[in-house]
PyMOL Python script that loads the backbone (N, CA, C, O; Angstrom):
from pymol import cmd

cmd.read_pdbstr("""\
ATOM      1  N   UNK A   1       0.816  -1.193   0.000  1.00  0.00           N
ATOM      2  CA  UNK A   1       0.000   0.000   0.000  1.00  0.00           C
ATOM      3  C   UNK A   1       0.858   1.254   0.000  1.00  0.00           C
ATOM      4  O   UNK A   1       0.381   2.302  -0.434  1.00  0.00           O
ATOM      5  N   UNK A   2       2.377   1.185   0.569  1.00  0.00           N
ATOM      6  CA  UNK A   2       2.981   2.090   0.339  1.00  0.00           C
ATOM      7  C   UNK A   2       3.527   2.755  -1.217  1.00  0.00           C
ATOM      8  O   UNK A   2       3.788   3.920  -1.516  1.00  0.00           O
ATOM      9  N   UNK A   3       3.561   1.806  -1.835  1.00  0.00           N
ATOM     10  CA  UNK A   3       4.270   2.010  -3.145  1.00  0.00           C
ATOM     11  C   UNK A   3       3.096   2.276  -3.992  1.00  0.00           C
ATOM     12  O   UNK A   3       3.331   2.105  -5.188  1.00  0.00           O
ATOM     13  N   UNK A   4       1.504   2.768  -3.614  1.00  0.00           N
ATOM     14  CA  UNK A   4       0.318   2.542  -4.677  1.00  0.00           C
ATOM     15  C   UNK A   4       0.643   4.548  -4.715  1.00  0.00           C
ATOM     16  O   UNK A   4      -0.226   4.935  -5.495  1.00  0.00           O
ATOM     17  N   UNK A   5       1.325   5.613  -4.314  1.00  0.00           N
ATOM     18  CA  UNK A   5       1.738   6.681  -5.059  1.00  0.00           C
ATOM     19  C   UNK A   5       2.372   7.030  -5.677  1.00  0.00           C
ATOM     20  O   UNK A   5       2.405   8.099  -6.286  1.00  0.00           O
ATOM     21  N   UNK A   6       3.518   5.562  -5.641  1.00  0.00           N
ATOM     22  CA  UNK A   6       4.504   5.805  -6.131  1.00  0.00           C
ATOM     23  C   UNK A   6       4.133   5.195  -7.796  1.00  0.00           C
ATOM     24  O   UNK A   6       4.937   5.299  -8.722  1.00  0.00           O
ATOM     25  N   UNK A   7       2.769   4.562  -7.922  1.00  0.00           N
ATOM     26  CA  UNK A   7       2.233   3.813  -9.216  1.00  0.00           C
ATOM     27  C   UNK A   7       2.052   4.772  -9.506  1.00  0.00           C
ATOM     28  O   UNK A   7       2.799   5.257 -10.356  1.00  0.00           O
ATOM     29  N   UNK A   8       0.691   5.760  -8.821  1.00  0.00           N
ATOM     30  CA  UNK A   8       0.280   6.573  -9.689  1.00  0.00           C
ATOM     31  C   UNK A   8       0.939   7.818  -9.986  1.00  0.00           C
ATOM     32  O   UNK A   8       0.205   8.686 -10.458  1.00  0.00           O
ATOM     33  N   UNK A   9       2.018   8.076  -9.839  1.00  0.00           N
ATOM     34  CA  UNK A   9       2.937   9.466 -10.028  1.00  0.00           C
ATOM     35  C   UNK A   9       3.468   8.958 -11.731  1.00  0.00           C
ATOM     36  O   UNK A   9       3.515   9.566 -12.800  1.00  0.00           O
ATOM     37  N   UNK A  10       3.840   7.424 -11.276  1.00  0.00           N
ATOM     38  CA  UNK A  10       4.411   6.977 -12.445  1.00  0.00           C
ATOM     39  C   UNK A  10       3.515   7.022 -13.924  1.00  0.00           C
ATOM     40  O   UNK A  10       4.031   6.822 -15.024  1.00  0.00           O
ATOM     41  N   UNK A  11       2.189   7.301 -13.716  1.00  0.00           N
ATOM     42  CA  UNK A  11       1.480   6.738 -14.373  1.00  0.00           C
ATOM     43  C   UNK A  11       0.675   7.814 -14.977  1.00  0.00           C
ATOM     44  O   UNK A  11       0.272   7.719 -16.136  1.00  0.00           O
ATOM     45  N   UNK A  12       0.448   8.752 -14.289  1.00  0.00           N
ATOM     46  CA  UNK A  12       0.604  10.374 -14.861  1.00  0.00           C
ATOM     47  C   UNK A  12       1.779  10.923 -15.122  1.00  0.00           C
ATOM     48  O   UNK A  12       1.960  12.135 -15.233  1.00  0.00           O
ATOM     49  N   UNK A  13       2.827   9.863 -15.258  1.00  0.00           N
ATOM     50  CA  UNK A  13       4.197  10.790 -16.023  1.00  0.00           C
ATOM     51  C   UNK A  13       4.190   9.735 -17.234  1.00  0.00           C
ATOM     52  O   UNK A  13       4.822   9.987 -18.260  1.00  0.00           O
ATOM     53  N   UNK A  14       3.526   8.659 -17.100  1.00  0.00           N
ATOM     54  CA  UNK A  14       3.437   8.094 -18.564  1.00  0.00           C
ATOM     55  C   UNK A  14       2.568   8.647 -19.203  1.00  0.00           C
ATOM     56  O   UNK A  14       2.874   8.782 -20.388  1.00  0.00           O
ATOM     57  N   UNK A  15       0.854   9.328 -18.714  1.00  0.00           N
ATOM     58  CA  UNK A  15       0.331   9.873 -19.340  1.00  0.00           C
ATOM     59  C   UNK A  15       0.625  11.104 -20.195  1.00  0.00           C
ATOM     60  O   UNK A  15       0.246  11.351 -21.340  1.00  0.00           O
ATOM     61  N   UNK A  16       1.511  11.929 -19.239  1.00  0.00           N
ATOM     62  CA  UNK A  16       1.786  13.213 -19.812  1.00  0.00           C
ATOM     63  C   UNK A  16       2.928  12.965 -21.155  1.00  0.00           C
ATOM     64  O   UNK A  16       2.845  13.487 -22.267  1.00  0.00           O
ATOM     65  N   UNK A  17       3.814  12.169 -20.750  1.00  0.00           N
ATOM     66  CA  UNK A  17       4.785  12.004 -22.142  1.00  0.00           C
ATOM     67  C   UNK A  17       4.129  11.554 -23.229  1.00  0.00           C
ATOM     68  O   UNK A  17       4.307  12.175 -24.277  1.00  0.00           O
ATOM     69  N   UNK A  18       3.146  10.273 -23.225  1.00  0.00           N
ATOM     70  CA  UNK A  18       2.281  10.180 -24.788  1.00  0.00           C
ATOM     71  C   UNK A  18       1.670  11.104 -24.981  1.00  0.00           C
ATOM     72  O   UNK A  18       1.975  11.504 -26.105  1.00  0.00           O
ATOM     73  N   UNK A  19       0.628  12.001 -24.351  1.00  0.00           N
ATOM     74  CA  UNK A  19      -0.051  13.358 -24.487  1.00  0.00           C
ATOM     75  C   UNK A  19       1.137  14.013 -25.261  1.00  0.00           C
ATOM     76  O   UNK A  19       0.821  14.083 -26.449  1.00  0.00           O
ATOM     77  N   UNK A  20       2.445  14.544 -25.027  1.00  0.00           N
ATOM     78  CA  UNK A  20       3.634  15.311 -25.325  1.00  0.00           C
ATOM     79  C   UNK A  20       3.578  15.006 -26.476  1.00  0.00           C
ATOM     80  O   UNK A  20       3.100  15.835 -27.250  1.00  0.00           O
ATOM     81  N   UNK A  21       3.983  13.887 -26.922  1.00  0.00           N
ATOM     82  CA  UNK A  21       4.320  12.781 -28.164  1.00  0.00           C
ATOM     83  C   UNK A  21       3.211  13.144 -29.105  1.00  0.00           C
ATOM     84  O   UNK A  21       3.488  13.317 -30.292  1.00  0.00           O
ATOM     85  N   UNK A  22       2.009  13.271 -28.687  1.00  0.00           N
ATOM     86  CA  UNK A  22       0.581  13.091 -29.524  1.00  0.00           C
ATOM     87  C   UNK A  22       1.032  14.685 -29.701  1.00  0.00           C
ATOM     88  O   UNK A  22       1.681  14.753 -30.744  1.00  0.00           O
ATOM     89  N   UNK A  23       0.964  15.543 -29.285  1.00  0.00           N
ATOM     90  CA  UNK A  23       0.974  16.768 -29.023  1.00  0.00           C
ATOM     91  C   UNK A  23       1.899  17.660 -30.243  1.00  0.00           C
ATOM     92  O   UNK A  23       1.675  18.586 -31.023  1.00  0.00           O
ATOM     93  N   UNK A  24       3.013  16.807 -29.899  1.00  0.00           N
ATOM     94  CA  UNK A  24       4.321  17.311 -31.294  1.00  0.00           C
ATOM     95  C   UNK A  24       4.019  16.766 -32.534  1.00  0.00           C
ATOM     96  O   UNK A  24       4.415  17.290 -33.576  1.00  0.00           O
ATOM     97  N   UNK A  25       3.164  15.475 -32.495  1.00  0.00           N
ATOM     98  CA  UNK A  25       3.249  14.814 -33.878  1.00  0.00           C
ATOM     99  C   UNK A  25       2.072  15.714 -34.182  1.00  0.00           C
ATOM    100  O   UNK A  25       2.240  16.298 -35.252  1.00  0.00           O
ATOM    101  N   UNK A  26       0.853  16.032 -33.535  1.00  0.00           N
ATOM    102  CA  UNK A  26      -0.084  16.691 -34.557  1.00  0.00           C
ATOM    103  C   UNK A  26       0.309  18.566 -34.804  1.00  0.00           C
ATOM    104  O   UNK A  26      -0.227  19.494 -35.410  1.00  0.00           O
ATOM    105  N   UNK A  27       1.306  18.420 -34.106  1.00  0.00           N
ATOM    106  CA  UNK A  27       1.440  20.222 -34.410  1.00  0.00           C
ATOM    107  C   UNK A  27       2.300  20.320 -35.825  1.00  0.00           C
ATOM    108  O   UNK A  27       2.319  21.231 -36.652  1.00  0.00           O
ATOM    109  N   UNK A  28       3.193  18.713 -35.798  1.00  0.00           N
ATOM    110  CA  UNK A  28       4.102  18.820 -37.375  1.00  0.00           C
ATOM    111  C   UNK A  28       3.015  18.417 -38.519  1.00  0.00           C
ATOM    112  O   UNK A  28       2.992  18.476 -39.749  1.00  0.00           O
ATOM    113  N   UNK A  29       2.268  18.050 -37.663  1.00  0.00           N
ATOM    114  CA  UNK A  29       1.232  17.608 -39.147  1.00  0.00           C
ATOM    115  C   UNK A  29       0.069  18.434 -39.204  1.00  0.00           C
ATOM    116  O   UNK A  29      -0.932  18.375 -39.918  1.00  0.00           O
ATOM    117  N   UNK A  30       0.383  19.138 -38.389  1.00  0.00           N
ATOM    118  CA  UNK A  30      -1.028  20.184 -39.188  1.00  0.00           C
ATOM    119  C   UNK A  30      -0.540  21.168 -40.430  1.00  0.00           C
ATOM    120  O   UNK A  30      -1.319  21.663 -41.245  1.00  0.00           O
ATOM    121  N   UNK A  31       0.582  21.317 -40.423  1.00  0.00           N
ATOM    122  CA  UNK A  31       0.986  22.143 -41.727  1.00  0.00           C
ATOM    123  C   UNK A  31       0.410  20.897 -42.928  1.00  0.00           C
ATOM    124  O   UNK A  31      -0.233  21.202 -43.933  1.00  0.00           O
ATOM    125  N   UNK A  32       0.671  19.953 -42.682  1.00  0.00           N
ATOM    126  CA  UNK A  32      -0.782  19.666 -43.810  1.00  0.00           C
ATOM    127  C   UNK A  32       0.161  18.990 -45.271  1.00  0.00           C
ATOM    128  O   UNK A  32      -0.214  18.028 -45.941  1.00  0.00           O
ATOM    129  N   UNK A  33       1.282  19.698 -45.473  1.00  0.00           N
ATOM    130  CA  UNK A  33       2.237  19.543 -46.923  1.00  0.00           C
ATOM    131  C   UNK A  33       3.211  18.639 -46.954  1.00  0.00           C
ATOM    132  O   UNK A  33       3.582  18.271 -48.068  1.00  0.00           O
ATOM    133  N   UNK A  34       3.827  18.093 -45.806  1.00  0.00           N
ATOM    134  CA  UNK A  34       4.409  17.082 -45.661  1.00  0.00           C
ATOM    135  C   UNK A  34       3.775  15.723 -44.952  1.00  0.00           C
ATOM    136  O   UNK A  34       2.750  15.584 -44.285  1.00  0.00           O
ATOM    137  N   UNK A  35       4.514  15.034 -45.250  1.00  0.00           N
ATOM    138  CA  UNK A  35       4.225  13.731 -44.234  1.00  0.00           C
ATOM    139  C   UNK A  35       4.945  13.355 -43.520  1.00  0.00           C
ATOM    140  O   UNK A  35       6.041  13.054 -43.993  1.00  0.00           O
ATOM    141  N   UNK A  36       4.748  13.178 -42.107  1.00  0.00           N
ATOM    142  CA  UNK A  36       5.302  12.989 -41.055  1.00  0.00           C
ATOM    143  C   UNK A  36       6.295  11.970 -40.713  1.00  0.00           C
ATOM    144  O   UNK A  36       5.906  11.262 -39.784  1.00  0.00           O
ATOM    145  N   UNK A  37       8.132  11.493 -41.431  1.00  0.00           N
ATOM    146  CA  UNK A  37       8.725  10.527 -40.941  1.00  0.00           C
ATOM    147  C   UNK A  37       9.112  10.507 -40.269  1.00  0.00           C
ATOM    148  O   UNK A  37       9.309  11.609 -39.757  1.00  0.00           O
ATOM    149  N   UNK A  38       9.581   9.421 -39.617  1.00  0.00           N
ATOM    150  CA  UNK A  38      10.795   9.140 -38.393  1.00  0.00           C
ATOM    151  C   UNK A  38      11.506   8.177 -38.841  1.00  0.00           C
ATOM    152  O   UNK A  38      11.253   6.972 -38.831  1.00  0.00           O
ATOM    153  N   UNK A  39      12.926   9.045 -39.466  1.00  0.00           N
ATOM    154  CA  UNK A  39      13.931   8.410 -39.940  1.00  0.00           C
ATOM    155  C   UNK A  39      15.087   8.029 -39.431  1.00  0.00           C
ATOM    156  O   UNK A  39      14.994   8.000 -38.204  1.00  0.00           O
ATOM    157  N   UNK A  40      16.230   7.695 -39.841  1.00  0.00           N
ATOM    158  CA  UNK A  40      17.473   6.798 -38.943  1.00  0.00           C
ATOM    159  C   UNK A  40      17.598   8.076 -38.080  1.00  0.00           C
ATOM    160  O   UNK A  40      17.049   7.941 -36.986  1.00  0.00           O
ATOM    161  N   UNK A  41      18.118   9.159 -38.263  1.00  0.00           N
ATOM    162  CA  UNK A  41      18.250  10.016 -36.933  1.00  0.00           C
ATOM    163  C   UNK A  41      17.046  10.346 -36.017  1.00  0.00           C
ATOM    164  O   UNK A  41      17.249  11.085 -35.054  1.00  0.00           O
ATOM    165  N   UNK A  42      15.702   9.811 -36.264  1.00  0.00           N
ATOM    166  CA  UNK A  42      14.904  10.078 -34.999  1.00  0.00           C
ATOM    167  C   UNK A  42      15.122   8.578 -34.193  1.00  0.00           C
ATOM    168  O   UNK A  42      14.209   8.621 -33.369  1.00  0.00           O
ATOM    169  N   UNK A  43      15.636   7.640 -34.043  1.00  0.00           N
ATOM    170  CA  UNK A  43      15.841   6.184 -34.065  1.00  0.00           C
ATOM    171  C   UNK A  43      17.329   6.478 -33.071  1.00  0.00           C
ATOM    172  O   UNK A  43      17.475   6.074 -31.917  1.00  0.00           O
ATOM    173  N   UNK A  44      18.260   7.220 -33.806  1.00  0.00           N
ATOM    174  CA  UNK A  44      19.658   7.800 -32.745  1.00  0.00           C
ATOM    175  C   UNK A  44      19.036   8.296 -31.895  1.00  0.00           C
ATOM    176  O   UNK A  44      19.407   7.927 -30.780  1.00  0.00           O
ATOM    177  N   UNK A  45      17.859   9.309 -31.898  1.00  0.00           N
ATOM    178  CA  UNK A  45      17.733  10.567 -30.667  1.00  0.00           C
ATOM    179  C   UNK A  45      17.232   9.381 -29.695  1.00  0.00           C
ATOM    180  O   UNK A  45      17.948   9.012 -28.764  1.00  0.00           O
ATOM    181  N   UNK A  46      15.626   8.638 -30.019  1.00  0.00           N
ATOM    182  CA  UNK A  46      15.096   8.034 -29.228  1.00  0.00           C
ATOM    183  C   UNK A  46      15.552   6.729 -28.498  1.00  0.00           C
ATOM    184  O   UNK A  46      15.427   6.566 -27.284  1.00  0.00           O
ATOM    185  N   UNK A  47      16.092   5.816 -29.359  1.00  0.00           N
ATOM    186  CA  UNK A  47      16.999   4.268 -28.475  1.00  0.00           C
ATOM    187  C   UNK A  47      17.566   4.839 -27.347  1.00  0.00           C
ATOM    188  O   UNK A  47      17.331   4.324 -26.254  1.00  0.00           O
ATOM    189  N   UNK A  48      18.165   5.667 -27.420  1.00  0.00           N
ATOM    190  CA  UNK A  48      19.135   5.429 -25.982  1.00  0.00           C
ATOM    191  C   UNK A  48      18.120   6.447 -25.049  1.00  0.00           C
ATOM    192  O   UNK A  48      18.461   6.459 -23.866  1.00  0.00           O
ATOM    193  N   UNK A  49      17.406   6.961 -25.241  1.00  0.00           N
ATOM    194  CA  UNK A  49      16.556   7.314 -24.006  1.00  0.00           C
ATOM    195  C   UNK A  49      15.464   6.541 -23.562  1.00  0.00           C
ATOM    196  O   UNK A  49      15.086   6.651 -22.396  1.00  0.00           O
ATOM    197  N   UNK A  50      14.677   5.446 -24.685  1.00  0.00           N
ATOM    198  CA  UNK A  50      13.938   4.381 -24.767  1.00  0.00           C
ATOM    199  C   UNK A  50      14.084   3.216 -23.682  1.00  0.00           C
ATOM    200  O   UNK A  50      13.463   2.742 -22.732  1.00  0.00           O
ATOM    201  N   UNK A  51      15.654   2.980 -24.614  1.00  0.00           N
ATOM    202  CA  UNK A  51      16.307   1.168 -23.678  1.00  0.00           C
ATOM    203  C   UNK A  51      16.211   1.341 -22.653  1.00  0.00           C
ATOM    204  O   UNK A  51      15.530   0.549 -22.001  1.00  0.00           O
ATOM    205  N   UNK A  52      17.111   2.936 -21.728  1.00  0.00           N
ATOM    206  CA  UNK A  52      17.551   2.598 -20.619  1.00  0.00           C
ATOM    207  C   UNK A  52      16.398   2.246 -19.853  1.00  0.00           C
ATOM    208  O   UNK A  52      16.183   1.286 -19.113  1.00  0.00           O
ATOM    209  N   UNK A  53      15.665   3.281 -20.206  1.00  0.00           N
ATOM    210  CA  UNK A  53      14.048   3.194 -19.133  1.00  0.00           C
ATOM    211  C   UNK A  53      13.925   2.473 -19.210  1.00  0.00           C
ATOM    212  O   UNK A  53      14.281   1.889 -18.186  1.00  0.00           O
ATOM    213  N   UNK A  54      13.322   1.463 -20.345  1.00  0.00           N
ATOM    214  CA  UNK A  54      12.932  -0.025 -20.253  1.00  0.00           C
ATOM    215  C   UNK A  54      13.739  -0.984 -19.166  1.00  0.00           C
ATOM    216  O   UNK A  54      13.234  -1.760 -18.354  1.00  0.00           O
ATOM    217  N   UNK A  55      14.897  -0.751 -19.354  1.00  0.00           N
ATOM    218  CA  UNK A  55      16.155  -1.990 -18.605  1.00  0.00           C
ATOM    219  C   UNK A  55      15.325  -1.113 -16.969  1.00  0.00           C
ATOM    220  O   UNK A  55      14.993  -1.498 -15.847  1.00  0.00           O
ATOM    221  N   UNK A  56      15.305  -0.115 -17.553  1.00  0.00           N
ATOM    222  CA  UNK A  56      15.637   0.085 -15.480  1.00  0.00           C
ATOM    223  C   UNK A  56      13.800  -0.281 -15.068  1.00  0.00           C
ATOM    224  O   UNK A  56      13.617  -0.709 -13.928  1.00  0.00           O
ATOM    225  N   UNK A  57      12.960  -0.167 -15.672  1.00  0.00           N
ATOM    226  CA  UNK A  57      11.380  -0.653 -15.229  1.00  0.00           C
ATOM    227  C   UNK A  57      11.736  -2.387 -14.855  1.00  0.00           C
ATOM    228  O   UNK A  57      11.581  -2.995 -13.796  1.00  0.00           O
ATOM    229  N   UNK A  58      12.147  -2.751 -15.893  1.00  0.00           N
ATOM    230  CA  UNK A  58      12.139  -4.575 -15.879  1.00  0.00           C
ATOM    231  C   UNK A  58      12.476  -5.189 -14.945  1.00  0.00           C
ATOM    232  O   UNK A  58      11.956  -6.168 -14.411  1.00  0.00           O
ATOM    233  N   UNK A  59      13.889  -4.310 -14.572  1.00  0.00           N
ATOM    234  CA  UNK A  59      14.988  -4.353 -13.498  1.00  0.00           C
ATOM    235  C   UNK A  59      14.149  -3.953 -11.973  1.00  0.00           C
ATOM    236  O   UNK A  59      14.345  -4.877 -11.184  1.00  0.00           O
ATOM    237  N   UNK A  60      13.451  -3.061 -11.471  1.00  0.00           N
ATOM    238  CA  UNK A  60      12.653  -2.294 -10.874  1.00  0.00           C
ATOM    239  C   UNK A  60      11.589  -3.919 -10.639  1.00  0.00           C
ATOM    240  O   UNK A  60      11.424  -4.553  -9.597  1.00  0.00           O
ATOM    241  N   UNK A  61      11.155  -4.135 -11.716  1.00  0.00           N
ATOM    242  CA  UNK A  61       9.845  -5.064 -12.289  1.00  0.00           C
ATOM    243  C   UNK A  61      10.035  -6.248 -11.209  1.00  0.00           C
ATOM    244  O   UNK A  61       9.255  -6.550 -10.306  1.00  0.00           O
ATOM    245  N   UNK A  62      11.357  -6.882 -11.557  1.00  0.00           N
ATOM    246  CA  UNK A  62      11.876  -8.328 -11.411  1.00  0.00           C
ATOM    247  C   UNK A  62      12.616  -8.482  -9.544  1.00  0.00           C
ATOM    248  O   UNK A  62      12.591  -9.368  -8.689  1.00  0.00           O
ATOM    249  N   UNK A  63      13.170  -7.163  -9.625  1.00  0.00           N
ATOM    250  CA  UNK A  63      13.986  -6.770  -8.018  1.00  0.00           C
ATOM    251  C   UNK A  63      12.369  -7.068  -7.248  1.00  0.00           C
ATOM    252  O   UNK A  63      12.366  -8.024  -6.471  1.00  0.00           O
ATOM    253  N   UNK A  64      11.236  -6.431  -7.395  1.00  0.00           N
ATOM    254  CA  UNK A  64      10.761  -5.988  -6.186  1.00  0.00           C
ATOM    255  C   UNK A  64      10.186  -7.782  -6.386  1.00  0.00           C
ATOM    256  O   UNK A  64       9.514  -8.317  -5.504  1.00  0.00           O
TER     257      UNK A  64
END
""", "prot")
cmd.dss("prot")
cmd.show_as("cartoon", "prot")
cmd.util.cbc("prot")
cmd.orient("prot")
């Protein structure tokens, strides 16, 4: 019961980053004239901020 704020803090900071995500992709696509990729350099920016989180949730996941 101690750790059920520590869910939901987590869980409105997952909400707010897809909101973010949703947020940037429709502001590049409302100009309307291009189409929206994510090419080898959006793939550099995102992996290494992606993995670690993942390793450290799993890690987090499997410890407790």
């Amino acid at each position: 019961m101690d750790d059920s704020i520590f869910i939901i803090f987590i869980a409105f900071g997952c909400l707010w980053a897809v909101m973010g995500t949703a947020i940037v992709f429709l502001f590049f696509k409302s100009d309307g004239q291009q189409e929206v990729k994510i090419g080898k350099w959006g793939l550099i920016v995102a992996l290494p901020i992606v993995i670690p989180m993942a390793i450290a949730f799993i890690y987090a996941a499997v410890r407790r």
